[in-house]
N, C-alpha and C positions, 0 to 999 in steps of 0.2 A: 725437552726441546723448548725455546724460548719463542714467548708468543708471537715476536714479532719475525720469527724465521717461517720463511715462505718456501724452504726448500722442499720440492716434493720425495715421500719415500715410496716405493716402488715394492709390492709384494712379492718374492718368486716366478709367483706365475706369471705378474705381469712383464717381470725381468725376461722370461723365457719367451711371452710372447714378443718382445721390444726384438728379442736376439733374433729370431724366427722371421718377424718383418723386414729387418735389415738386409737378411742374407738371401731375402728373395727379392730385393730390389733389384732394379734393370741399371747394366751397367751403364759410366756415362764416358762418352767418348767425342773429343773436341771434332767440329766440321773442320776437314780442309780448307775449306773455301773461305769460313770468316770466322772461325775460333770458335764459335758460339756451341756450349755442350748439346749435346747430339744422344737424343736415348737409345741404345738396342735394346732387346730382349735378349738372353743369354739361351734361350733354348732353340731360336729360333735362327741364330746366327746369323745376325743383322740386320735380319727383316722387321720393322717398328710395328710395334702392335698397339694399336687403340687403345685408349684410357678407357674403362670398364664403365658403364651409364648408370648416373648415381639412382639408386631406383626412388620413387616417387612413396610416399607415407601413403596411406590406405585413408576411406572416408572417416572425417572424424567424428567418433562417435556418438550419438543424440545425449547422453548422459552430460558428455563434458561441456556443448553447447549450453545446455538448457539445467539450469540450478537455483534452488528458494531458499534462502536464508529467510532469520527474522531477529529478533531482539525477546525484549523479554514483557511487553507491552502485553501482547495478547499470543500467544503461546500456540494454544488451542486453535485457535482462528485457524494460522498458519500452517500446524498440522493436519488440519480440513481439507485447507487447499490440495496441500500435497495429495493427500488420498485420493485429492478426484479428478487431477491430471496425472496419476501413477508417478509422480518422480518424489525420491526421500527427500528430506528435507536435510540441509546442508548443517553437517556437523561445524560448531564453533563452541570457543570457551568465551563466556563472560563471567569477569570477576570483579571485583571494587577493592579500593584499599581501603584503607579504616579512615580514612576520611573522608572514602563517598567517591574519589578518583575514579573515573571507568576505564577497567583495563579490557581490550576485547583481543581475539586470536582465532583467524580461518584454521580449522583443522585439517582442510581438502583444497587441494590446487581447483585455482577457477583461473588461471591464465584464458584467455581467448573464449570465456563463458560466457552466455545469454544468463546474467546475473537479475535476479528478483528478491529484494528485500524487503518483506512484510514488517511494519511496525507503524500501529495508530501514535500519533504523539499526543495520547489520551493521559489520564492521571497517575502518578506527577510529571505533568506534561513539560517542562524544563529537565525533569531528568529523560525521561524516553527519545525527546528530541535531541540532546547532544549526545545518548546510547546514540539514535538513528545517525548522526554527524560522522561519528566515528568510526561504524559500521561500514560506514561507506569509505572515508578513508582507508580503512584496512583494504577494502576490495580493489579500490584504486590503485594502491601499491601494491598489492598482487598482478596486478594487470588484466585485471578480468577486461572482457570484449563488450560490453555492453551493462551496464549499473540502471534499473528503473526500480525508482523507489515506490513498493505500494502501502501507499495513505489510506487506510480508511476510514479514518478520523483524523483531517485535518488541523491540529489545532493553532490557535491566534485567527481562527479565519475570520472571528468577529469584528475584527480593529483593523478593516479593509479600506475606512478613509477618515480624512481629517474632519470628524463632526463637533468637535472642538478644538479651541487653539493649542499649540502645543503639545500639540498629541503625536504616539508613534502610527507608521501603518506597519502590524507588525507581520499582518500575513503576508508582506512584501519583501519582508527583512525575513522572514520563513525562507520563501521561494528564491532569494538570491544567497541564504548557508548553503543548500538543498544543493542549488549550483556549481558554489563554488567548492564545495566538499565532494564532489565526482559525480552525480547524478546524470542520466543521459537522457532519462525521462521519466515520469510522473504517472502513476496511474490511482485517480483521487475517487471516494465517493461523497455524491450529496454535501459538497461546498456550499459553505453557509450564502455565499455571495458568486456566480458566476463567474463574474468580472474579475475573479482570484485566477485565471488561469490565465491572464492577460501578463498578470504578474513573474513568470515565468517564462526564460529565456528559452526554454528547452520545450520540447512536446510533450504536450499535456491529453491522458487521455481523462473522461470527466465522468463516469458511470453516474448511473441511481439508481435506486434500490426500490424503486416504484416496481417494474415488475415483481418483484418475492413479495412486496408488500399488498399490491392488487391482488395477485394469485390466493392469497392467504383469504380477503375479506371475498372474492369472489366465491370461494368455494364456503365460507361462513353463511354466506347465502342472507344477508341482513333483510327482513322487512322494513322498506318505508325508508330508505339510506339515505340520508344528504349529507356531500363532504363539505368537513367547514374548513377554512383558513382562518388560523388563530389573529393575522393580523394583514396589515394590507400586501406587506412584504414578502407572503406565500402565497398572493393567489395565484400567478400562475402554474408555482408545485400544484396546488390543489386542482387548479382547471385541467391540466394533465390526467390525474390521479381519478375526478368526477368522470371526464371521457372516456375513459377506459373503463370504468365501473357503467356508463352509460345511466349517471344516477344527476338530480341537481347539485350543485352548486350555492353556500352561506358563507359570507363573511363576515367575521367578527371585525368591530373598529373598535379600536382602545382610545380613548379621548383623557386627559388630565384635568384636573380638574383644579386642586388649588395645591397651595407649597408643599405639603407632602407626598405631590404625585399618587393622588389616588386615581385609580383609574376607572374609569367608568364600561364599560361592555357591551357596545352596541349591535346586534346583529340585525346584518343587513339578510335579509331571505324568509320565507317562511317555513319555520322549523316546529309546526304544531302539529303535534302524533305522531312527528319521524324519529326515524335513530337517526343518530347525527356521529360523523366520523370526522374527529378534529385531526388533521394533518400538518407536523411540523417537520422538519430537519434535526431540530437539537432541542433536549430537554433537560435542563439543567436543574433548577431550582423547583420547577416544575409549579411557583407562583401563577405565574399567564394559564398554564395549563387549568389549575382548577380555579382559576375565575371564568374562564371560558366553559367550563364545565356549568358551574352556576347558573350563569349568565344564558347560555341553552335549555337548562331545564325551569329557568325563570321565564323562557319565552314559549315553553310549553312542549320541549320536547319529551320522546319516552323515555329513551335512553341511549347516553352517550358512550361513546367506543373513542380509543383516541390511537395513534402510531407515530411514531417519528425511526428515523435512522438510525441516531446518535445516543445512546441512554447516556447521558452526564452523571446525570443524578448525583448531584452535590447537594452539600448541604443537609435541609430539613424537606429532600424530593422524597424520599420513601415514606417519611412518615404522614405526609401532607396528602401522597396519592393513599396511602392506605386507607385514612381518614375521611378521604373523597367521594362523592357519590359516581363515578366513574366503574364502567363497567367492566373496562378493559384496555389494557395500555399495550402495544404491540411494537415492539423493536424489534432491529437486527442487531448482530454480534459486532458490529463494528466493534466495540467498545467492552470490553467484559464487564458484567454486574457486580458490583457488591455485593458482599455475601447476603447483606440484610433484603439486597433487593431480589436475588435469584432465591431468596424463601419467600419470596410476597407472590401472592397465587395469580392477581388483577395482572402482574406483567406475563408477557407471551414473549419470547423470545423466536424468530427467522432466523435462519443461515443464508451469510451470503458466498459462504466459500466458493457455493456453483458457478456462482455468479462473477465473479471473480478469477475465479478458474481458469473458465471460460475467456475472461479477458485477457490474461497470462497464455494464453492459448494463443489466440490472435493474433499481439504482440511477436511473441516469437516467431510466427508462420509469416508476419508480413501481413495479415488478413486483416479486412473491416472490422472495426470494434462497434459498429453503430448497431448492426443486428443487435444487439445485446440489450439495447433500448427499447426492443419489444416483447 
């Protein structure tokens, strides 16, 4: 048959059933009065019987609403989740051509689904983020009923304004692909900058990972605790984070000092005889990190404990924290470790799947997300 022939062929059975319909159709029979065809019934002998009432579909089922995709960012994460709102995780093929192309493929109808797609656009955060682009296109032209992409690790969220000329804002240019690629809303953790949700046209919800990460040091049960902010720009993460621990309050100031941007480490608080818990968002390089380290046990602390959300950890971070006099570095999963860093013993690793879950939970029900902030 030629590809372009549209002619339908008909199996037997359905040949018998076409024959079978036909012959029990109701005869038609012109009105006297104005021509117009006139149905009887043939059993009934001219008496008109009602069209039969199309029946109605049954509820649809909680499976086909509610579905979790992911990418290939963070895997495991995503498998977490699922386990702890009981729903699989949504079969897909990702493959690449041999020049890096991303090719993706839903394996399961999500027509009219409450769609969630986990994927941090963590490292190589250019390739994760056009996988996440794409992913979402696919689901689009499927026609799923609802697309909310969950972030939990943001990335570009650092290049949030013009602090030099000529510069992009790129977590702007993030949040308006995200958009325009089918997105219906947003569910982020621990945004390097608040005002990143402003940046999005669509609803944003904005977790933190403060509660896992307080539950953790509360039950560590520290002597003598002060939480520091590494810089001026987390004190009020850290005034949060001190409240809830019901501990004081240090903050470090970074000052420059001449053309090679040395920076100097001034803490503001009295940190003599305490442990001291340095609280950041994102750890990259994990530089700042151990001068702030330093810089505390120069001003007489006992010892330092540090946490952030984000483990980055690029670069020369694992060898620089191992090296450190730092006690203990505590992150969530947002971000999978490097192998080199998930064998370093100083890092502690949280789960925010709960946490998370939990939020995908809400979302779909329609419910408060704010409980989740305590």
């Amino acid at each position: 048959m030629n590809n372009n022939d549209t002619t339908a062929v008909l199996s037997p059975i359905a040949e018998q059933a076409e024959e079978t319909e036909t012959s029990s159709q109701p005869a038609i029979a012109l009105s006297e009065q104005d021509g117009r065809p006139k149905t009887t019934d043939r059993a009934t002998s001219g008496t008109e019987k009602a069209a039969p009432e199309k029946k109605r579909s049954g509820r649809i089922p909680e499976p086909k609403r509610f579905k979790i995709f992911c990418g290939s960012s963070n895997r495991p994460l995503a498998e977490e989740i699922c386990k702890f709102v009981g729903v699989p995780l949504g079969e897909t093929r990702l493959q690449r051509f041999s020049d890096g192309e991303v090719q993706f493929q839903l394996l399961e109808n999500v027509r009219g689904a409450d769609v969630f797609l986990v994927q941090p656009t963590c490292f190589p955060v250019d390739q994760h983020l056009v996988e996440l682009l794409i992913m979402m296109d696919a689901l689009k032209r499927a026609s799923a009923g609802r697309i909310t992409v969950v972030i939990p690790y943001y990335g570009y969220a650092r290049q949030d304004r013009k602090d030099r000329p000529r510069v992009a804002i790129t977590s702007k240019l993030v949040a308006d692909l995200l958009t325009t690629a089918g997105a219906n809303r947003a569910l982020l953790v621990d945004l390097h900058a608040a005002q990143i949700q402003g940046f999005f046209n669509i609803p944003v919800d904005h977790l933190f990972a403060s509660p896992v990460l307080v539950s953790y040091f509360r039950e560590l049960n520290l002597p003598n605790l002060t939480v520091v902010s590494p810089d001026a720009g987390g004190v009020e993460r850290a005034r949060f984070f001190a409240k809830k621990l019901e501990v004081p309050l240090a903050i470090v100031d970074k000052r420059r000092t001449d053309i090679n941007v040395t920076e100097v480490m001034n803490v503001i608080g009295d940190v003599r005889g305490r442990t001291c818990l340095i609280l950041d968002d994102i750890i990259d390089t994990a530089g700042t990190l151990v001068k702030t380290v330093d810089a505390l046990l120069a001003e007489g602390a006992a010892k330092v404990y540090a946490c952030a959300t984000h483990p980055v950890l690029s670069g020369p971070a694992v060898e620089r924290i191992a090296a450190s006099r730092l006690e203990q570095l505590v992150v969530t999963n947002t971000i999978p470790l490097r192998d080199d860093a998930a064998r370093l013993e100083k890092i502690k690793v949280l789960s925010i799947a709960g946490l998370l879950g939990r939020a995908i939970e809400s979302i779909h029900m329609e419910t408060s997300v704010s409980t989740l902030f305590n």
